[in-house]
NUDOSE-97354 format. One record per residue (C-alpha): residue number from 1; residue in three letters; x, y, z. Coordinates in steps of 0.02 Angstrom, whole numbers, always signed. Last residue first. Layout:
<rs>
<r nr="NUM" rest="Ala" u="X" v="Y" w="Z"/>
...
</rs>
This chain:
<rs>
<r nr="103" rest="Unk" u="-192" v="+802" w="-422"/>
<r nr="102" rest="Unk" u="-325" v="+819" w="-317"/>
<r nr="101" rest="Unk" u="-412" v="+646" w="-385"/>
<r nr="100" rest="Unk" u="-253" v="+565" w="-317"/>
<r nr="99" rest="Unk" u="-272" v="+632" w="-132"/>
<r nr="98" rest="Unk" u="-231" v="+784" w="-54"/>
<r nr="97" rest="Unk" u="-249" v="+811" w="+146"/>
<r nr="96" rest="Unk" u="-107" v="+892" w="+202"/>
<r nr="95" rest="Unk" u="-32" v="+753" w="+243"/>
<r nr="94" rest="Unk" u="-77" v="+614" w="+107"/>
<r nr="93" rest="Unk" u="-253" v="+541" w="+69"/>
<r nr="92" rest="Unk" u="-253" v="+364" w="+27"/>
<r nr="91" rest="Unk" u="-362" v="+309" w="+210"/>
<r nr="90" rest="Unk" u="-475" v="+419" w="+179"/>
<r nr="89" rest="Unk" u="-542" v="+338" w="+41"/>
<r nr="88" rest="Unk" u="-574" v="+467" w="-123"/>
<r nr="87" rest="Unk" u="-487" v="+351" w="-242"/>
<r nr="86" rest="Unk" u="-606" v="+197" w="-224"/>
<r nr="85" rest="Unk" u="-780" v="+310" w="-245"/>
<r nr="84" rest="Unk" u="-806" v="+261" w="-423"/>
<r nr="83" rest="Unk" u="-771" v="+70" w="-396"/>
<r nr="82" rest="Unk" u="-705" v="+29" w="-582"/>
<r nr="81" rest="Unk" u="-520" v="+33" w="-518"/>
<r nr="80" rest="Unk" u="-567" v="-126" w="-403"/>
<r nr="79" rest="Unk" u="-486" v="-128" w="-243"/>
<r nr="78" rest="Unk" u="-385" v="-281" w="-183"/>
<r nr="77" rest="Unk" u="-234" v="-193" w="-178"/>
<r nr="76" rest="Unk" u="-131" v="-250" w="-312"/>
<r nr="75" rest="Unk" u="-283" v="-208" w="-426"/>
<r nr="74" rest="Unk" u="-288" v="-34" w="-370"/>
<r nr="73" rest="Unk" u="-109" v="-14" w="-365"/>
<r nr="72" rest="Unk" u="-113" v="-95" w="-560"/>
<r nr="71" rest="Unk" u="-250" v="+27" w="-602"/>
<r nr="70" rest="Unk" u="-146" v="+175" w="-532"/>
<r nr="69" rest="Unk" u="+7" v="+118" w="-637"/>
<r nr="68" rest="Unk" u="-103" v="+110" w="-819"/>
<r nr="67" rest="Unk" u="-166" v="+296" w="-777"/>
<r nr="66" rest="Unk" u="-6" v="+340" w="-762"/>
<r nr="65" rest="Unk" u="-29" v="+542" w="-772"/>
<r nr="64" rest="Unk" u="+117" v="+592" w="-674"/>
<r nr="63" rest="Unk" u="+24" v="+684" w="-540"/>
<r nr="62" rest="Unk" u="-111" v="+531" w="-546"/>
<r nr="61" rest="Unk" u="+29" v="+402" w="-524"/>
<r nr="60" rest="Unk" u="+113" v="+503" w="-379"/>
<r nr="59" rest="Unk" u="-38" v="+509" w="-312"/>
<r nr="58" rest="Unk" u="-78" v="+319" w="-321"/>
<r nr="57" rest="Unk" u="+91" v="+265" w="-234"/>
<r nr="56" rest="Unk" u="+96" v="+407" w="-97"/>
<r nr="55" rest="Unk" u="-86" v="+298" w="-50"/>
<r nr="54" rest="Unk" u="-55" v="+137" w="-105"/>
<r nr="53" rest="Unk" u="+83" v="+112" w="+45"/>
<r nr="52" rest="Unk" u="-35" v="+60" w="+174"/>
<r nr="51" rest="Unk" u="-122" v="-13" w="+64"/>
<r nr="50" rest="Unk" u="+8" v="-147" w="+12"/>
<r nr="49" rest="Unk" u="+40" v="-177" w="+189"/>
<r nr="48" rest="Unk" u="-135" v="-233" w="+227"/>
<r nr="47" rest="Unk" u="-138" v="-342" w="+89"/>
<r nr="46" rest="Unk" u="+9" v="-451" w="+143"/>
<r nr="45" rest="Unk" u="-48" v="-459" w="+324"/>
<r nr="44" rest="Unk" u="-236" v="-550" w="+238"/>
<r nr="43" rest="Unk" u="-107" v="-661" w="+139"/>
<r nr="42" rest="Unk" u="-18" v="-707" w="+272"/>
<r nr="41" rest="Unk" u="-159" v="-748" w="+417"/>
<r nr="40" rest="Unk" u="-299" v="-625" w="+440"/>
<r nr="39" rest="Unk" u="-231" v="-547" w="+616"/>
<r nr="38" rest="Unk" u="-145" v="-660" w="+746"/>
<r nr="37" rest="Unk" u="-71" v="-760" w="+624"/>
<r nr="36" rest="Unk" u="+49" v="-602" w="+564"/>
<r nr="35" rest="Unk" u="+48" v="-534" w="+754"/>
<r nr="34" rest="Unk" u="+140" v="-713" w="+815"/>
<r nr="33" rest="Unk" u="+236" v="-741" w="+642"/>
<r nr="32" rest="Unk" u="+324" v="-564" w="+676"/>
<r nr="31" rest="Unk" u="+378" v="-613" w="+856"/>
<r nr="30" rest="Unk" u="+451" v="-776" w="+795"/>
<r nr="29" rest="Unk" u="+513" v="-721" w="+646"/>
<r nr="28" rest="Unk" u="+617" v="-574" w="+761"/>
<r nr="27" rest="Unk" u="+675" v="-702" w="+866"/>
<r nr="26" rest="Unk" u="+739" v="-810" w="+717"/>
<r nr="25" rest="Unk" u="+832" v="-647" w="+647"/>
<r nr="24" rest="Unk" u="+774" v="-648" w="+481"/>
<r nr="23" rest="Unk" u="+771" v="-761" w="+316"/>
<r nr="22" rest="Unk" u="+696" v="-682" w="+183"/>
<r nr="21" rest="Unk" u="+521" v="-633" w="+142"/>
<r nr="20" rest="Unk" u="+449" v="-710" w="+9"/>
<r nr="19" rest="Unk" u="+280" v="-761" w="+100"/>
<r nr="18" rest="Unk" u="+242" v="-573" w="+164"/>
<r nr="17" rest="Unk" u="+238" v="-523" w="-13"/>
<r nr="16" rest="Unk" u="+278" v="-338" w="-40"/>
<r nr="15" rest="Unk" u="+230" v="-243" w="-197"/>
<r nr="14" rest="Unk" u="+138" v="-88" w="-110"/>
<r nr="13" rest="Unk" u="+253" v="-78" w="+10"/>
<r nr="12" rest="Unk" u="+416" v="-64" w="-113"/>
<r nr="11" rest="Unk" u="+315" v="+61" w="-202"/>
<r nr="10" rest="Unk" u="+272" v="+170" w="-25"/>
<r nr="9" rest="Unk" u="+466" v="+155" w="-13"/>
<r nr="8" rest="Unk" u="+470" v="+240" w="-177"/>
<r nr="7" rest="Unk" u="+361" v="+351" w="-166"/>
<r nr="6" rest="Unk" u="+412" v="+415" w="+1"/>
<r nr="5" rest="Unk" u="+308" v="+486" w="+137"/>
<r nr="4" rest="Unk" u="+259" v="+662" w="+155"/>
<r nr="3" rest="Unk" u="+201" v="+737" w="+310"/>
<r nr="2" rest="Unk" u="+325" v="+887" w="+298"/>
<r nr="1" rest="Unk" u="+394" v="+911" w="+128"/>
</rs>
């Protein structure tokens, strides 16, 4: 499907920790610690790499009917699943536009 982006990565996204990372190339660390501290520090770079993947995350939760998995992304994400309009953020919608409360 054109403009789709994996679940399953998305999932991997979703639960990353920038702290546990492994070890990586030291020039890479260096480059990547640069842009991490530049921004809101490790925990603020951990965040913004769970929601990028929340959105294929929180469809596929909604197409399978998870409502217990689409509270946990929400959580996870620093969203709270009682905020009515949380779902309908741009920023979760997938290629051609869907989002969870389309499916």
């Amino acid at each position: 499907e054109y403009g789709s982006f994996d679940p399953a990565l998305a999932d991997e996204l979703v639960g990353m920790e920038w702290e546990s990372l492994g070890s990586l190339d030291p020039r890479w660390k260096t480059k990547l610690n640069q842009v991490v501290n530049s921004a809101d520090g490790a925990q603020g770079y951990s965040l913004t790499l769970r929601r990028l993947g929340a959105g294929p995350v929180l469809r596929q939760a909604a197409f399978r009917d998870d409502v217990q998995r689409v509270v946990e992304v929400l959580d996870r994400c620093g969203w709270s699943a009682k905020e009515a309009g949380g779902l309908g953020m741009c920023t979760l919608n997938g290629g051609l536009g869907e989002t969870a409360l389309h499916v």
